[in-house]
Phi, psi and omega in degrees: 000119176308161190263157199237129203273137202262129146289149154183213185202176182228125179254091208037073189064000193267108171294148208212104149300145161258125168124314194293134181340311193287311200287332175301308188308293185320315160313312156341282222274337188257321200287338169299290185325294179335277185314318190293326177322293171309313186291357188274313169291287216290330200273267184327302162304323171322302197294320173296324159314280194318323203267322163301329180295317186286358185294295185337306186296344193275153190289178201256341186275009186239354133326293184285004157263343147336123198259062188262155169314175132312293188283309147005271186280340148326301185287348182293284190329308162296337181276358161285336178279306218283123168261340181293141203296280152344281182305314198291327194290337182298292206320302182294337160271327151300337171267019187262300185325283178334320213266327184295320219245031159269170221247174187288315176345272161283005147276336169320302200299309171329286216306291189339292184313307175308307167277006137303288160316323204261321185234007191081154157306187188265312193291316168283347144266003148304289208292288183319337204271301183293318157314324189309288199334325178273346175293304157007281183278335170311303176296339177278311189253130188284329204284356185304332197276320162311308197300302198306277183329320193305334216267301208236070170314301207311336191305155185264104204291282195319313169309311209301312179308310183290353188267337178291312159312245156046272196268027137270332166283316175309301178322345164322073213310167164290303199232138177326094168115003156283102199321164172279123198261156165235129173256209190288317170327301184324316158295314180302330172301329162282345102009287174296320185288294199319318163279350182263341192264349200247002191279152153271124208286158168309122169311125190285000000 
């Protein structure tokens, strides 16, 4: 009497009985993977809903460097316009879709563009960080306003000495043991520095 052949299958040459300990484990073992998949999908679709929500917050000139569709911003667009509670979320969900089917690249580019906004570039918190220092010393130091000029001709001097006078007077406390106040020249001297640090230089 012939021997009656087991179902299975086979896993890197290894026959695997269905039914058997190995096929259980091996189930297990996909059925974990299955779940983790999901929670993975699920989790990434969560981020992407968020990132489609910060698209709304973004400002429109750092939108047009966004290399996004048309109907992308379109559908952004609408959903800023939409107030009914229900209608934004149809909305907010159709731009969840949307957001799945950009390549990794330009989702990079979203997030970058977001935290930029949310936190400055690196080069314009150089630069405010360097206006102060130089507002700083200008008002502080008589030899600061040469070093400046030297640095930055283009600068308009006679405002600059005057706002510099200007906001050493203002620093003046009234009465003995009063902190040093800063008005408007203060600002305006940082204003000023801030657009000449913010030039891009001339080619030599």
């Amino acid at each position: 009497m012939s021997r009656k052949l087991k179902k299975g299958y086979f896993v890197r040459g290894e026959f695997v009985a269905e039914g058997s300990e190995r096929d259980l484990e091996l189930k297990r073992e996909l059925k974990g993977t299955d779940e983790q998949s999901r929670t993975d999908l699920k989790r990434e679709s969560l981020e992407l809903q968020k990132l489609g929500e910060d698209l709304l917050t973004l400002r429109a000139d750092l939108m047009a460097r966004l290399n996004l569709s048309e109907k992308l911003k379109d559908a952004v667009l609408e959903a800023k316009r939409i107030t009914n509670f229900e209608g934004k979320r149809r909305q907010m969900q159709y731009i969840g879709k949307m957001m799945r089917l950009l390549d990794p690249a330009t989702l990079e580019a979203v997030r970058t563009t977001l935290h930029e906004q949310n936190n400055g570039s690196a080069q314009e918190n150089l630069v405010l960080h360097l206006a102060e220092t130089w507002r700083d010393r200008l008002v502080a130091d008589e030899d600061a306003f040469g070093e400046w000029i030297s640095q930055y001709p283009d600068t308009d001097s006679q405002q600059l000495r005057a706002l510099t006078r200007q906001a050493r007077k203002d620093a003046k406390p009234e009465k003995p043991g009063e902190a040093a106040r800063h008005g408007r020249a203060y600002r305006d001297i940082f204003q000023l520095v801030r657009e000449q640090l913010g030039r891009p230089e001339e080619p030599a």
